[in-house]
C-alpha positions, 0 to 999 in steps of 0.5 A: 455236547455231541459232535456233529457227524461228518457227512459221507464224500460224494461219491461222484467227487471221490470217483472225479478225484485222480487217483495216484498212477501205479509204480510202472516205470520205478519198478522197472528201473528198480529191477533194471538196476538189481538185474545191472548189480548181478550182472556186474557182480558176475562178472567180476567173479568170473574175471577172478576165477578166469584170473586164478584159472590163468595163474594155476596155468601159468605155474604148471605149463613149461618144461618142469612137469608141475601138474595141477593134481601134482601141486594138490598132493604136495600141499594137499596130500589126502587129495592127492592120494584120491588123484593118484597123484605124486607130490613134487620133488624138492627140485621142482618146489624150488622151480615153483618158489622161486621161479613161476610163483613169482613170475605169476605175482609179478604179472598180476601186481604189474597188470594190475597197476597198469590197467587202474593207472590207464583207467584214470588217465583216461577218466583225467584227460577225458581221453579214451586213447589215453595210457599211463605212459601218455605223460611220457613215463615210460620213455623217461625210465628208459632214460634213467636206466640207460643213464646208470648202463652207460655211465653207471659203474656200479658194482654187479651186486648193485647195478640192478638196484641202481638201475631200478632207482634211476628208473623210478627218479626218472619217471618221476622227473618227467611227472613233474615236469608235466604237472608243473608245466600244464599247471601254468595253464591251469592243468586242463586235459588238452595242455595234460595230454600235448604237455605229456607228448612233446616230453615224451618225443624228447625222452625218446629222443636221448634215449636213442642217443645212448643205444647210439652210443653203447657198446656192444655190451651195453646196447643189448641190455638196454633193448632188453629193458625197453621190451618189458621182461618179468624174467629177474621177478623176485618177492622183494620187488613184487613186495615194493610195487604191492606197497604201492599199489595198496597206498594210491588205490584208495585214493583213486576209489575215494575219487571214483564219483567224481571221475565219473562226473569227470568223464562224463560231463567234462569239466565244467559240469563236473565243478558245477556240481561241486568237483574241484576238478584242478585239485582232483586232477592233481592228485590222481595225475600224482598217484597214476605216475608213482604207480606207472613209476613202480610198475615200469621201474622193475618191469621195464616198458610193458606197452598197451595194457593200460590202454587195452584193460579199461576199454575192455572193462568198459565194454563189459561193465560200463562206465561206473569208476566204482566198479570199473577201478576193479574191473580193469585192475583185473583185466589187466592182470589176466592180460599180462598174465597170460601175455606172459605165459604165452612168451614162455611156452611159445617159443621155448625154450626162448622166452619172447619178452611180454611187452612185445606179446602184449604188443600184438594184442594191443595194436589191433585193439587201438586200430579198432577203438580208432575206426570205431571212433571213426564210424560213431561220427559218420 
């Protein structure tokens, strides 16, 4: 039995059929979203080389004459022979080891710290004047070192390590405090934030009250501590806050989206969208205080940084926390870094303090994210 031929479409009906419109628009959005990745992409790798540029900066500016084509023909001697250059002295290695390697590690690790910590404080309170120190950290660790200068009475050998601890337990002290008084009202960003500051003003409070009642002796070194100082860096306590660092970072990139979902659509839509915003919360508001605590416990308060960093990574790169975490912890570094270098060789041989350097930069920079928070509203 023949199968019966099919008859040919009416080609009136196969003209009247619609036909499926071209891939205008996803194309457009493919090529804006690849042309986005590049750009990000570039400009990561140029915050890493501005990073390493400013790091060979700072290890060859001062009063040793440490040259970058010096350093290559110390541990490249072939290149050094091409650049005619002399390889450093045992003298000056030892200024490199054991004086600017560590003051640069200690800059970056520091900065670093203090701009992915900024980044989400603001992404947890939805804040974009938030910081680190908004829970009252920094305040709090001032107290606990003035705590071991004024009554300590530890031996010399043991002061610095006390006062590091102290330091530390202290901050902690206020994080739990904050967490668990916010807790009671279910950890919103509002209660978070009023929590962190009315902590904040008491910390400052009896902070003042032991430079009140110091010493001629002690007074001076607790001012110095509240400056923010990289001059005592070693590799034992770049060592101790590069362990932190390692440990809470991924936990901040595994809750990268939904800080986004955070930040940008609030709380409830954030859980509506199946983000465990208390719990979330929670955890990142911990390891932004054993970071912030790590940090400031061996730097002293180093202000502005965790609010400057991530506003300038945002402008650059946008909102993403996938890519701005990195961005920012970039940012920072360089910031610090280069506050730092400029207090050093600025004013030599005096070294000015890198929190007041960063201060200079900081202030005019929240002045202007104010005004221009101002201007978005008229």
């Amino acid at each position: 039995m023949s199968r019966p031929r099919m008859r040919p479409r009416d080609p009136i009906l196969r003209r009247s059929r619609p036909e499926a419109p071209p891939d205008r628009d996803g194309g457009a959005l493919s090529r804006t979203y690849h042309a986005r990745r590049r750009r990000r992409g570039l400009y990561l790798l140029g915050a890493v080389l501005a990073l390493v540029c400013t790091a060979l900066a700072a290890c060859c500016m001062g009063v040793a004459d440490l040259t970058p084509g010096r350093l290559l023909a110390t541990w490249l001697p072939p290149l050094g022979d091409l650049l005619s250059a002399q390889p450093l002295d045992r003298t000056e290695r030892n200024v490199l080891l054991m004086l600017r390697l560590p003051r640069v590690a200690m800059a970056v690790v520091a900065g670093a710290g203090l701009g992915v910590s900024g980044t989400v404080m603001q992404a947890i309170t939805g804040n974009s004047m938030a910081s680190p120190f908004t829970t009252g950290l920094s305040n709090a660790a001032a107290l606990g070192a003035a705590l071991v200068i004024l009554f300590g009475g530890f031996p010399v050998y043991l002061q610095e390590t006390a006062t590091v601890l102290a330091a530390f337990a202290m901050a902690l002290l206020c994080a739990a405090l904050v967490y668990g008084i916010s807790s009671l009202r279910g950890l919103g960003p509002e209660t978070l934030v009023l929590t962190g500051i009315a902590l904040n003003y008491l910390f400052n409070a009896v902070n003042s009250s032991m430079q009140y009642i110091a010493n001629e002796q002690q007074l001076p070194a607790i001012v110095h501590w509240t400056f923010g100082s990289l001059t005592a860096a070693s590799w034992r306590d770049i060592g101790v806050m590069a362990v932190f660092l390692a440990l809470v970072y991924p936990l901040f990139a595994s809750k990268a989206w939904a800080m986004n979902l955070m930040a940008s659509n609030g709380d409830e839509s954030a859980a509506a969208l199946g983000v465990n915003v208390r719990d979330t919360r929670l955890a990142l508001g911990i390891g932004v205080a054993l970071l912030t605590a790590s940090v400031v416990s061996f730097t002293g308060i180093i202000g502005f940084v965790g609010l400057v960093a991530p506003h300038i990574a945002r402008m650059l790169i946008g909102g993403d926390h996938r890519i701005l975490l990195p961005f920012s912890a970039l940012c920072g570094s360089i910031l610090v870094l280069a506050a730092d270098t400029v207090g050093r060789v600025a004013f030599s041989p005096t070294t000015l303090p890198v929190g007041i350097v960063v201060s200079y930069v900081g202030v005019p920079l929240f002045l202007y994210l104010i005004l221009r928070e101002r201007w978005g509203r008229t």
